[in-house]
Backbone and ligand atoms as CSV (ligand in chain L), in Angstrom:
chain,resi,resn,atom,element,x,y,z
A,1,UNK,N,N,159.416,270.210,28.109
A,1,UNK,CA,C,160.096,269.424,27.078
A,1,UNK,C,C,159.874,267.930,27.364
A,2,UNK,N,N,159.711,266.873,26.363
A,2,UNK,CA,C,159.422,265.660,26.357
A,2,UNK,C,C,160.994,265.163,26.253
A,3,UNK,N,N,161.612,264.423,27.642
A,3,UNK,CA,C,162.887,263.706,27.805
A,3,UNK,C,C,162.486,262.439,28.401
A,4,UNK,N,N,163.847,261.947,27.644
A,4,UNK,CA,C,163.819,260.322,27.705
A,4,UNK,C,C,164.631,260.476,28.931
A,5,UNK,N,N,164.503,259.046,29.794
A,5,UNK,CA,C,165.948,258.970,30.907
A,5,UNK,C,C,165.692,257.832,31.268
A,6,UNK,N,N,167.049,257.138,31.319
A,6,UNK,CA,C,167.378,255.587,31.379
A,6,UNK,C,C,168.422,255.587,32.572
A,7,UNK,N,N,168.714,254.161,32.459
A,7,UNK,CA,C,169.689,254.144,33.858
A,7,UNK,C,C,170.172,252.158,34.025
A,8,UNK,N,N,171.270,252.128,34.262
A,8,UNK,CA,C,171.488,250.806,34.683
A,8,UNK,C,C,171.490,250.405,36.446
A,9,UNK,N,N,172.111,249.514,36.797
A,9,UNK,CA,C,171.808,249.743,38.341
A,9,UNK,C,C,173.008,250.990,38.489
A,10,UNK,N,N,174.156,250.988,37.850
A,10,UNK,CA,C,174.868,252.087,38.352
A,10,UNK,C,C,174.772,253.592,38.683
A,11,UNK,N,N,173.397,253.856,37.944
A,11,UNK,CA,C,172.829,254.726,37.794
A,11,UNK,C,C,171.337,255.171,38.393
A,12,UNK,N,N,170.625,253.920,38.536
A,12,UNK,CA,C,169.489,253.973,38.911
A,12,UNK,C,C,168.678,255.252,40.201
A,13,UNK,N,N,169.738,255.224,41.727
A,13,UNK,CA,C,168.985,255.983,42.319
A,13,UNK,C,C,168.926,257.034,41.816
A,14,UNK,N,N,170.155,257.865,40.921
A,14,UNK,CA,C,170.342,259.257,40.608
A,14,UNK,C,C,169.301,259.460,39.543
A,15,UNK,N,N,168.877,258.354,39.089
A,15,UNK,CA,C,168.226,258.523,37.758
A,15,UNK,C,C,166.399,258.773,38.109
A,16,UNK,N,N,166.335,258.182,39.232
A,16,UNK,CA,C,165.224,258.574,40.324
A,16,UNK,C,C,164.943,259.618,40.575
A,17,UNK,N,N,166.136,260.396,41.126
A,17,UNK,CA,C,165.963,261.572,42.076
A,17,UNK,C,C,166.225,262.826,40.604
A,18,UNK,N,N,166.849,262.490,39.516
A,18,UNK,CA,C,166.450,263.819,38.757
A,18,UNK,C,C,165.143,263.260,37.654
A,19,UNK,N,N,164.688,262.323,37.577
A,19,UNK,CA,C,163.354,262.051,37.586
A,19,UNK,C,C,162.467,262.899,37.623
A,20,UNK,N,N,162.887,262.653,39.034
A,20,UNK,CA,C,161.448,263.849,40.322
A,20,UNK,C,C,161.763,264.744,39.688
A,21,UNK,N,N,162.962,265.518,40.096
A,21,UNK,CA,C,163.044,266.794,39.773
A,21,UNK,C,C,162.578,267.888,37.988
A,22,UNK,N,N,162.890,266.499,37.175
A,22,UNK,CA,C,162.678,267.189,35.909
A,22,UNK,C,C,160.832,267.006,35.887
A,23,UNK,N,N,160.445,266.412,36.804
A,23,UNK,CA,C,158.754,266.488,36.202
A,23,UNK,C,C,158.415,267.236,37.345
A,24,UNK,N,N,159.011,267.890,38.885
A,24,UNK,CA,C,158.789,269.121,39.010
A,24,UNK,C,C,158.720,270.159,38.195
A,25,UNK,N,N,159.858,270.590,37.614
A,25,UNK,CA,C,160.314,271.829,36.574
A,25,UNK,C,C,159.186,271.408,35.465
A,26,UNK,N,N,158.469,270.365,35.411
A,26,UNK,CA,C,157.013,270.790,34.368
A,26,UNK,C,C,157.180,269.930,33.175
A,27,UNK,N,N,158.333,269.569,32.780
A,27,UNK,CA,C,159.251,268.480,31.805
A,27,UNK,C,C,158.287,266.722,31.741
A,28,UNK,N,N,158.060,266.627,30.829
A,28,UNK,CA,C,157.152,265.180,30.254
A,28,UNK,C,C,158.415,263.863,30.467
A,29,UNK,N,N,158.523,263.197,30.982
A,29,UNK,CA,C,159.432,262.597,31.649
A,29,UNK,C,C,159.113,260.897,30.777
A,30,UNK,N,N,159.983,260.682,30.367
A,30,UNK,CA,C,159.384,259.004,29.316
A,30,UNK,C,C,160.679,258.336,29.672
A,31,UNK,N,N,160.458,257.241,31.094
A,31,UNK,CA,C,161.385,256.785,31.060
A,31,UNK,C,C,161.807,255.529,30.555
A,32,UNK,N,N,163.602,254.966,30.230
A,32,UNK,CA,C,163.194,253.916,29.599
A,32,UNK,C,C,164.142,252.497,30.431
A,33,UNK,N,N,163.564,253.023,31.783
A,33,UNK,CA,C,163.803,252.110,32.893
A,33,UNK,C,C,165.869,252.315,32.717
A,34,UNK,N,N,166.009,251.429,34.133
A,34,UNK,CA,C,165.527,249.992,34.694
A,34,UNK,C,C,164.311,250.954,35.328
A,35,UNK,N,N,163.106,250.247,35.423
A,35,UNK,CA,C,161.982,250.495,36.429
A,35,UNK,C,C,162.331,249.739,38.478
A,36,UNK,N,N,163.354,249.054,38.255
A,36,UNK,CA,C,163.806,248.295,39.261
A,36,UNK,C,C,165.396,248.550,39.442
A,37,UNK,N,N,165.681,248.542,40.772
A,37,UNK,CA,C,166.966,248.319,40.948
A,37,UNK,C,C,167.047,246.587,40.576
A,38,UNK,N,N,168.440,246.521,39.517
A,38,UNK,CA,C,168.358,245.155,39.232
A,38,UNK,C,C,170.521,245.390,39.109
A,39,UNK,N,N,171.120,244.856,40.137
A,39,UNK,CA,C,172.499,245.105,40.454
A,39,UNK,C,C,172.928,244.142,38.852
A,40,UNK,N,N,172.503,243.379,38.223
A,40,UNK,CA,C,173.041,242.460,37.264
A,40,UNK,C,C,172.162,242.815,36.195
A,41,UNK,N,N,171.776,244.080,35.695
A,41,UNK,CA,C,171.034,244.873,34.587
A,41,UNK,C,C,172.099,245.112,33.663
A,42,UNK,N,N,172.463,245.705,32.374
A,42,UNK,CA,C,173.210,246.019,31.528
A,42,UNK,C,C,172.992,247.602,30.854
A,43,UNK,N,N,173.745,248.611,30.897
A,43,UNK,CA,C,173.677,249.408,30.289
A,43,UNK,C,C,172.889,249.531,29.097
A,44,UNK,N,N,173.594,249.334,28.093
A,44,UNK,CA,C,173.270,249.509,26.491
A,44,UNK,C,C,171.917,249.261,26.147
A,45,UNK,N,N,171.126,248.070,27.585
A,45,UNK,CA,C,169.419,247.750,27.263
A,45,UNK,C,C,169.058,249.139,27.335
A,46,UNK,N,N,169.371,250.139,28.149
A,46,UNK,CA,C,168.551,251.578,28.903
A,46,UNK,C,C,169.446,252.583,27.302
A,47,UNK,N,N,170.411,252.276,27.500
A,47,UNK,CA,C,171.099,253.268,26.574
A,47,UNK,C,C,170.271,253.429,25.285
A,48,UNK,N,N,170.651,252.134,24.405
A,48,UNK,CA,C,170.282,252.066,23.109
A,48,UNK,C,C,169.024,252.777,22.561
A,49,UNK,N,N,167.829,252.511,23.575
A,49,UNK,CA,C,166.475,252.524,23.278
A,49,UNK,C,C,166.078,254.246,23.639
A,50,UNK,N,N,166.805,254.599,24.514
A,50,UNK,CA,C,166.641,256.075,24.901
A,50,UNK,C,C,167.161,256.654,23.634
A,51,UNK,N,N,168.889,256.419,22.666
A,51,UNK,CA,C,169.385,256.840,22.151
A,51,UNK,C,C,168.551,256.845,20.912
A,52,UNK,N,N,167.794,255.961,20.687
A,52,UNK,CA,C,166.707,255.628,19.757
A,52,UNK,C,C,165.783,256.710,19.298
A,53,UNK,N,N,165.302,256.736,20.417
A,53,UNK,CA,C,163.710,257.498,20.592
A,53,UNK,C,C,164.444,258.750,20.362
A,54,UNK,N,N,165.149,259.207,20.858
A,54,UNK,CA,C,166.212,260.357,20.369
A,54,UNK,C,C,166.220,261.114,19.247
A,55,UNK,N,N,166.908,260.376,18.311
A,55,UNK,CA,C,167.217,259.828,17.131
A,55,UNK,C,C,165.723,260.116,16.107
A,56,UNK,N,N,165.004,259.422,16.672
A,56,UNK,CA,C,163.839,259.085,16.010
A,56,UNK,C,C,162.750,260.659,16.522
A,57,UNK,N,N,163.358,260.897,17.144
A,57,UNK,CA,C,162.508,262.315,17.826
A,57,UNK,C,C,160.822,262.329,18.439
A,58,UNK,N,N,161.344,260.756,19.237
A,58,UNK,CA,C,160.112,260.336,19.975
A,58,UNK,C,C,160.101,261.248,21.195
A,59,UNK,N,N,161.443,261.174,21.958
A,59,UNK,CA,C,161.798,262.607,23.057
A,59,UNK,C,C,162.866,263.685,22.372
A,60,UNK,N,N,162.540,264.926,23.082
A,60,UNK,CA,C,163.559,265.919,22.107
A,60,UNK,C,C,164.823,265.757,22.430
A,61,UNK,N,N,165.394,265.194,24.186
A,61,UNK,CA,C,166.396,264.924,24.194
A,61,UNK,C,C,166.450,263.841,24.786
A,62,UNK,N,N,167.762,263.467,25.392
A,62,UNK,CA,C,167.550,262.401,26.659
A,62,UNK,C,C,168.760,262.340,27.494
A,63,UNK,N,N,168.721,261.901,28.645
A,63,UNK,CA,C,169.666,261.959,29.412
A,63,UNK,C,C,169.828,260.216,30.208
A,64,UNK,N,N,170.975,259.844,30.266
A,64,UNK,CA,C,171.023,258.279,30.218
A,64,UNK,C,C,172.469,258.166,31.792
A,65,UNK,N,N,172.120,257.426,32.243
A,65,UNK,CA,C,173.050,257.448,33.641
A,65,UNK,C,C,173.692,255.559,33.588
A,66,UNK,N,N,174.961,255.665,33.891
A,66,UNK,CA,C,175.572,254.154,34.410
A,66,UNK,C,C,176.158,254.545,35.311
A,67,UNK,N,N,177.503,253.425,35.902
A,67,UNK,CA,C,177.845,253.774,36.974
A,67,UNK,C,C,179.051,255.197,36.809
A,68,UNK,N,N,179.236,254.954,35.813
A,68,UNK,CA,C,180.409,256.182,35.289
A,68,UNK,C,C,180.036,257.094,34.319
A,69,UNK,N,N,178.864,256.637,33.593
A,69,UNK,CA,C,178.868,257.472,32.353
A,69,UNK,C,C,179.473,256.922,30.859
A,70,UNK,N,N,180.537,256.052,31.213
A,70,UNK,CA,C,180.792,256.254,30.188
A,70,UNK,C,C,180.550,255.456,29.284
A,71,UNK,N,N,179.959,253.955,29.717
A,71,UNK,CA,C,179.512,252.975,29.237
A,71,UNK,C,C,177.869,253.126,28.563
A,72,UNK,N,N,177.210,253.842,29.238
A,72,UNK,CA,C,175.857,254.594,28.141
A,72,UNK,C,C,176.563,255.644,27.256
A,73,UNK,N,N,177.986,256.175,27.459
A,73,UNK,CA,C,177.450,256.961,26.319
A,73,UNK,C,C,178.648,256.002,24.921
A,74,UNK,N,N,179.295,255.278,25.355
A,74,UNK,CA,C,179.570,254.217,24.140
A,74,UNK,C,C,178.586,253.559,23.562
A,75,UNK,N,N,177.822,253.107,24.274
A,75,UNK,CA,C,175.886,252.691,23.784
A,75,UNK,C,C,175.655,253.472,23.265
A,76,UNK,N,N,175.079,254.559,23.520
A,76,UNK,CA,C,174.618,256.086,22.594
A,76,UNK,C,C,174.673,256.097,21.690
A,77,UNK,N,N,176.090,256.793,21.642
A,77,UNK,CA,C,177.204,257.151,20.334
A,77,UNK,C,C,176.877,256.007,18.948
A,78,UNK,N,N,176.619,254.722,19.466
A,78,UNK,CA,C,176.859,253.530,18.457
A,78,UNK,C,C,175.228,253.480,17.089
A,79,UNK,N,N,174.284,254.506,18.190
A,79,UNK,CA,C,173.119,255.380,17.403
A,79,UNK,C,C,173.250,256.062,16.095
A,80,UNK,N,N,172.447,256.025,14.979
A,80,UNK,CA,C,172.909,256.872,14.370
A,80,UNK,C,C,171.780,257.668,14.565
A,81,UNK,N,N,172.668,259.046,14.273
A,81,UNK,CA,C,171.463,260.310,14.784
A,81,UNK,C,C,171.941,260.623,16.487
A,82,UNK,N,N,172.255,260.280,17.503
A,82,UNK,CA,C,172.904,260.139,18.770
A,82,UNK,C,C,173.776,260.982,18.645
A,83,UNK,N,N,173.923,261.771,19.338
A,83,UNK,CA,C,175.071,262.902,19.884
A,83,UNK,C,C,175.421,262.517,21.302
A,84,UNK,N,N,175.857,262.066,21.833
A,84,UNK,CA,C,175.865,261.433,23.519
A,84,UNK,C,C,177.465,262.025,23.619
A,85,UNK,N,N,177.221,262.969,25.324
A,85,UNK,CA,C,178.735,262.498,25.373
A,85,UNK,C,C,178.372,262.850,27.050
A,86,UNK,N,N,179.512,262.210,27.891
A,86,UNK,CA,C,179.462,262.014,29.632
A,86,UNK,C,C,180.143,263.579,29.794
A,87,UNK,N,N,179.334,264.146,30.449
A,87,UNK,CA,C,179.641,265.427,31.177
A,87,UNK,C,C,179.610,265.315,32.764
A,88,UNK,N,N,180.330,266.366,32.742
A,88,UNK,CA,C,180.786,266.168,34.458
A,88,UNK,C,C,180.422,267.769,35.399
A,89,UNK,N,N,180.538,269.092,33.816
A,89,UNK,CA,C,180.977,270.200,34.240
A,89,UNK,C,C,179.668,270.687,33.881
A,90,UNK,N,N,178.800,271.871,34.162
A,90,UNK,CA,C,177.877,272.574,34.062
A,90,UNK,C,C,178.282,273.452,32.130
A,91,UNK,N,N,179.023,273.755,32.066
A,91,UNK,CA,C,180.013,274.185,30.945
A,91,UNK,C,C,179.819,273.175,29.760
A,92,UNK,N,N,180.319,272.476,30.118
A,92,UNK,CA,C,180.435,271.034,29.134
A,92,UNK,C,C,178.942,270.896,28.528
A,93,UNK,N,N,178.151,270.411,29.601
A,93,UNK,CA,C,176.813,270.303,29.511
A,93,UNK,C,C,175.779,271.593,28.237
A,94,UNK,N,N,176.316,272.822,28.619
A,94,UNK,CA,C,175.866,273.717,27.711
A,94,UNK,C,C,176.291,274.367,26.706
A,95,UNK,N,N,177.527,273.574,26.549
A,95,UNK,CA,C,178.537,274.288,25.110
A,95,UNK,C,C,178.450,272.642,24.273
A,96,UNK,N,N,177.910,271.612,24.939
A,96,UNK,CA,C,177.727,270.614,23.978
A,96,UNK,C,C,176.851,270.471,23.193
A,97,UNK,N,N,175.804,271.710,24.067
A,97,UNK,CA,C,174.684,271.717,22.890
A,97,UNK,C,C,174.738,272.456,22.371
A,98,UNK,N,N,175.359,274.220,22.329
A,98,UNK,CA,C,175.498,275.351,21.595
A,98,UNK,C,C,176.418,274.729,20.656
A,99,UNK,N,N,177.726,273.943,20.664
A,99,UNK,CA,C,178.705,273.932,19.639
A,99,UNK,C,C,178.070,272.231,18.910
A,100,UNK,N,N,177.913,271.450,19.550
A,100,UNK,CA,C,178.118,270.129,18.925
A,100,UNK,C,C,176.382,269.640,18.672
A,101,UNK,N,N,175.524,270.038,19.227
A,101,UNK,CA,C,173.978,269.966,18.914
A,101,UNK,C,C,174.124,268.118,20.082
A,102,UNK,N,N,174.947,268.554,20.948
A,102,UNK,CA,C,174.292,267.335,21.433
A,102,UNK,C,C,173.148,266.824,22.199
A,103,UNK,N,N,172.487,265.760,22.001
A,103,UNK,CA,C,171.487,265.352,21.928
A,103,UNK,C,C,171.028,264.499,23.047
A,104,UNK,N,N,172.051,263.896,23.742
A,104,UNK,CA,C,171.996,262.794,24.887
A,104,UNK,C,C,173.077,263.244,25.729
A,105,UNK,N,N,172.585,263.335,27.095
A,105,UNK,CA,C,173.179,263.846,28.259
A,105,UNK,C,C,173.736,262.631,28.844
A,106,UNK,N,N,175.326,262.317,28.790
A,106,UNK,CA,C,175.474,261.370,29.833
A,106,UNK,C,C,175.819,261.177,31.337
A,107,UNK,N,N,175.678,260.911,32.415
A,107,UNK,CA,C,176.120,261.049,33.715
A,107,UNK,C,C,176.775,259.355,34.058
A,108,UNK,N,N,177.871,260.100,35.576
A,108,UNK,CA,C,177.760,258.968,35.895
A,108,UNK,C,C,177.426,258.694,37.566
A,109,UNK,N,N,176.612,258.207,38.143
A,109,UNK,CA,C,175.607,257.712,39.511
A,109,UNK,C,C,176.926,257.480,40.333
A,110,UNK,N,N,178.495,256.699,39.916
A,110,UNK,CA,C,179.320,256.914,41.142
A,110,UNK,C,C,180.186,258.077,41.101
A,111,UNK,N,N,179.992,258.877,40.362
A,111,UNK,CA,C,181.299,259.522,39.944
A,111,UNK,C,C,180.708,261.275,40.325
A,112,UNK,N,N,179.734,261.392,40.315
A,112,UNK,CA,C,179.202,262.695,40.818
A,112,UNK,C,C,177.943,262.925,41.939
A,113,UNK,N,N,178.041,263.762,42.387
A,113,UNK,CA,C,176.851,264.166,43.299
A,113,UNK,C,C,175.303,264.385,42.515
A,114,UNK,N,N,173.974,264.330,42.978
A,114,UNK,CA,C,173.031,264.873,42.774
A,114,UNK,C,C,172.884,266.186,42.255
A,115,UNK,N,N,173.392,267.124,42.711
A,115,UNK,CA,C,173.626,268.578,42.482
A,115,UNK,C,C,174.220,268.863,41.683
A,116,UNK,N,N,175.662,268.382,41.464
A,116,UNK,CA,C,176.169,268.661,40.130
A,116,UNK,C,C,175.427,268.240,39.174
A,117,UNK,N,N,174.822,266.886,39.338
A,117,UNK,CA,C,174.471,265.936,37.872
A,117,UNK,C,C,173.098,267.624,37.231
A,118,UNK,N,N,172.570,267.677,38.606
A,118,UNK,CA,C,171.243,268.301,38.195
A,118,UNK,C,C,171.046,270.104,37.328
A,119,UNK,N,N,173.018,270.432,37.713
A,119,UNK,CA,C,173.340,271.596,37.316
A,119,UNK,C,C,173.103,271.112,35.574
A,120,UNK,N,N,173.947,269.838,35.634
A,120,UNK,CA,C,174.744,269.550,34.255
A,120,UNK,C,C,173.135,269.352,33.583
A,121,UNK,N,N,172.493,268.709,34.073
A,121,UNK,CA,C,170.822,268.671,33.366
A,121,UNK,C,C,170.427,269.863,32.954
A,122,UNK,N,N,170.312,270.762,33.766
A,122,UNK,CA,C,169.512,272.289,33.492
A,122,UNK,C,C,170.388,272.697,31.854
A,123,UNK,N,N,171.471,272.590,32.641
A,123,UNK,CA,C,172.516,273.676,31.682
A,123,UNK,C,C,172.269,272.812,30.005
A,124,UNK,N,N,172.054,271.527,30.128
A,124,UNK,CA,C,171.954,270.956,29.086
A,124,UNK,C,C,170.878,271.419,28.039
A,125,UNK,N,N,169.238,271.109,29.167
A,125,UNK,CA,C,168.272,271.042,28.419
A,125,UNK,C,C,167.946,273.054,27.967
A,126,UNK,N,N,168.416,273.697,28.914
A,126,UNK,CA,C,168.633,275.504,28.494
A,126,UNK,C,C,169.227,275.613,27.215
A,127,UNK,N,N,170.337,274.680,26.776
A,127,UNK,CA,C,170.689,275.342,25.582
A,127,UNK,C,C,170.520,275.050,24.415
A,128,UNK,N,N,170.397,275.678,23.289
A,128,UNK,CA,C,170.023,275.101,21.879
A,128,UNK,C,C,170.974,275.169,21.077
A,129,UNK,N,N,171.464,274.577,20.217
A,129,UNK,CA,C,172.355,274.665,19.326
A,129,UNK,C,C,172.981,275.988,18.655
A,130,UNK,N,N,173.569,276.315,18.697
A,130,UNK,CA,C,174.151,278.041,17.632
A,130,UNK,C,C,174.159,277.765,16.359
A,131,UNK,N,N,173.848,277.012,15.634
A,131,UNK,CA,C,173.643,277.075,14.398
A,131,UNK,C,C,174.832,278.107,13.446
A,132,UNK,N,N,175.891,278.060,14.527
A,132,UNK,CA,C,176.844,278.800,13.731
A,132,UNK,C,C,178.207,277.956,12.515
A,133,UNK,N,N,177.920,278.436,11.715
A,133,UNK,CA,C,178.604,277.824,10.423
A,133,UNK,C,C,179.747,277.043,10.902
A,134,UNK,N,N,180.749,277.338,11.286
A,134,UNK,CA,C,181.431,276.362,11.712
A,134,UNK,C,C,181.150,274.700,12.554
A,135,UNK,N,N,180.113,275.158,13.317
A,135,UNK,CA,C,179.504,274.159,13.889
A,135,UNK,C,C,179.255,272.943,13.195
A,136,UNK,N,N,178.014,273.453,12.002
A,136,UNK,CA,C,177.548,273.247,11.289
A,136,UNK,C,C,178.570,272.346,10.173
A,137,UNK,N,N,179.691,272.923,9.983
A,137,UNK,CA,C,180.628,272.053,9.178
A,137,UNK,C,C,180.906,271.031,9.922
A,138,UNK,N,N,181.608,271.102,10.950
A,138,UNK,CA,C,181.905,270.047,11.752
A,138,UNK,C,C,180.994,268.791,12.057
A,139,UNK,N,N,180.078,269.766,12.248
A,139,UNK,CA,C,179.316,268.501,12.769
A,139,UNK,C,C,178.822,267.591,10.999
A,140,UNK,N,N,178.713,268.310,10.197
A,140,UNK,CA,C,178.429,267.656,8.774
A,140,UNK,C,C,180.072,266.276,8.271
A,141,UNK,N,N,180.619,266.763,8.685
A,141,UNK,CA,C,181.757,266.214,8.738
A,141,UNK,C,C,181.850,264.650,9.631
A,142,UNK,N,N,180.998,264.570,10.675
A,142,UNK,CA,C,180.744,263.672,12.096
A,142,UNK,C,C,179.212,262.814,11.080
A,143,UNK,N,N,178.511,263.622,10.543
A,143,UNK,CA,C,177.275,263.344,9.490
A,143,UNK,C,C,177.441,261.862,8.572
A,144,UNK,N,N,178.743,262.760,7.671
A,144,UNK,CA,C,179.002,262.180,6.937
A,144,UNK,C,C,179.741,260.750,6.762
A,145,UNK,N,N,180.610,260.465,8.183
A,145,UNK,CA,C,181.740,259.296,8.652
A,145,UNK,C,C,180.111,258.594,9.223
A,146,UNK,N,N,179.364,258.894,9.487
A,146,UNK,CA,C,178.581,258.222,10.138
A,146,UNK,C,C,177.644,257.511,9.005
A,147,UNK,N,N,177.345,258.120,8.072
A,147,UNK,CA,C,176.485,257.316,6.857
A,147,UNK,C,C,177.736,256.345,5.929
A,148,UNK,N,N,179.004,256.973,5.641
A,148,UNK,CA,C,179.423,256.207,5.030
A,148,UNK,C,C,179.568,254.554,6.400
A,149,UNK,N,N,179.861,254.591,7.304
A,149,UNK,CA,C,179.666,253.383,8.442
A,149,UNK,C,C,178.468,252.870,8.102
A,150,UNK,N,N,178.001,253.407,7.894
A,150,UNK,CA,C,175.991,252.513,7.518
A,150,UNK,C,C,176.354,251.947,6.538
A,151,UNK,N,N,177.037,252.529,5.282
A,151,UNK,CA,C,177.264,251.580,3.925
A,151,UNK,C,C,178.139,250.720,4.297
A,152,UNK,N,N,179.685,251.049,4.935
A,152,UNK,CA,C,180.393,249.698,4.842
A,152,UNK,C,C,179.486,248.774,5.435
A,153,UNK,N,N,178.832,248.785,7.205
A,153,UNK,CA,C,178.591,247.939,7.622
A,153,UNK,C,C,177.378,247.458,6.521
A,154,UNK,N,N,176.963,247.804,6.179
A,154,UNK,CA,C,175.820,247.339,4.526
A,154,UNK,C,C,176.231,246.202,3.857
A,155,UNK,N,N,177.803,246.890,3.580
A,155,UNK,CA,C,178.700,246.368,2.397
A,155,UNK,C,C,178.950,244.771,2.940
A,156,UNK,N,N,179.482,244.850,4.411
A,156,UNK,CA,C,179.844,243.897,4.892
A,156,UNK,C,C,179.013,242.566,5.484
A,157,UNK,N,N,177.539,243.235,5.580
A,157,UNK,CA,C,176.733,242.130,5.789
A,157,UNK,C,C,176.369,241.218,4.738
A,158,UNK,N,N,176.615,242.282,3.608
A,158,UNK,CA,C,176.075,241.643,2.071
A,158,UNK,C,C,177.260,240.872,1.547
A,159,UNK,N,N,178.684,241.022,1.862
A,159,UNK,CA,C,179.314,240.202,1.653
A,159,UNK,C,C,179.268,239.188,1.799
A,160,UNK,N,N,179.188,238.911,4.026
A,160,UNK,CA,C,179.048,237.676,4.922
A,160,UNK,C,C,177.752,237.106,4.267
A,161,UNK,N,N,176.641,237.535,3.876
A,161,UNK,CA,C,175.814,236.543,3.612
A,161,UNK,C,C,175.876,235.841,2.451
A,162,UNK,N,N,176.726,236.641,1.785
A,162,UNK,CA,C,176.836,235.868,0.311
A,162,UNK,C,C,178.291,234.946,0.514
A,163,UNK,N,N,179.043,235.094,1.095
A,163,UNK,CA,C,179.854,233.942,1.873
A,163,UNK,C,C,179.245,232.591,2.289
A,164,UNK,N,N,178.173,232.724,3.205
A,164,UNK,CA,C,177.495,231.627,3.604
A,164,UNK,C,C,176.707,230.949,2.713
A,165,UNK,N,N,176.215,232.102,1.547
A,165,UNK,CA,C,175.020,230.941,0.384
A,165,UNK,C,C,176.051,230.363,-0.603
A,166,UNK,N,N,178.068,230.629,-0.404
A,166,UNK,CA,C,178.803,229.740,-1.298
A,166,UNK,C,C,179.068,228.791,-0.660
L,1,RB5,C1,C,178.280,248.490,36.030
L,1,RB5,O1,O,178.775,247.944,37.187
L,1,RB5,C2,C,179.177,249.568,35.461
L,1,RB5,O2,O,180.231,248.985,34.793
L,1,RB5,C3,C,178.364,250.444,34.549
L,1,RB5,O3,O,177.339,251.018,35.269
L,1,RB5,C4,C,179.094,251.615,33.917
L,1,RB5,O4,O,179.849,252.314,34.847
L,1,RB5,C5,C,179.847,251.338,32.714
L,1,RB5,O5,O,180.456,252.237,32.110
């Protein structure tokens, strides 16, 4: 499978070491840095652009690391098309993609071990969506709050600019 994986410094070594491991297991690995430990780096640069390519179905999924998790997956989420959410549990990881089709794996580099993170990876990229009707509503429901947000914020730029040409 072609996965994206990003990382801030909070994240960086872990984001290394399942790196390796996912282009052992045979996995096309497109990362979207930091390429450097850089302690004064910013999340949302690694987040956004992974959540992107995502989105855009440049990688099929992606998995994005900070120091907690939870700050890439507020980056994520702010995607449209982005399913991101911070998992911790092997469970979580594979019922987020059977029930919710999620799309972006979040971790966090202080908050868990190597081993867990790498359970929560497997279990992630193993599962595929259930395509079961309920799902399917719900998530059309998450669809829909998300395009009408594209129009207000639409609505609202077209306002502000027509503010400024009075
Ligand atoms: C950076 O120090 C840290 O705040 C960041 O990696 C992340 O944990 C944010 O949620």
């Amino acid at each position: 499978m072609r996965i994206g994986i990003g990382a801030d410094h909070g994240g960086f070594v872990m984001k290394v070491q399942l790196a390796r491991k996912l282009a052992e297991e045979g996995h096309e690995v497109v990362d979207f840095g930091n390429m450097v430990y850089d302690p004064d780096d910013d999340y949302p640069d690694f987040a956004i652009p992974l959540a992107r390519a995502v989105a855009t179905g440049y990688v099929e999924r992606g998995v994005v690391l900070c120091g907690s998790g939870v700050g890439a997956s507020v980056a994520a989420n702010k995607v449209s098309g982005a399913r991101a959410a911070l998992c911790h549990d092997d469970y979580s990881a594979r019922q987020g993609v059977e029930d919710d089709d999620m799309n972006v794996l979040c971790l966090g580099g202080r908050t868990m071990g190597t081993e867990v993170a790498w359970d929560c990876v497997r279990n992630f990229l193993s599962a595929s969506f259930s395509g079961v009707a309920r799902h399917r509503r719900r998530l059309e429901k998450v669809k829909q709050l998300e395009q009408s947000g594209s129009r207000i914020n639409r609505q609202s730029e077209e306002f502000i600019s027509q503010g400024e040409r009075e």
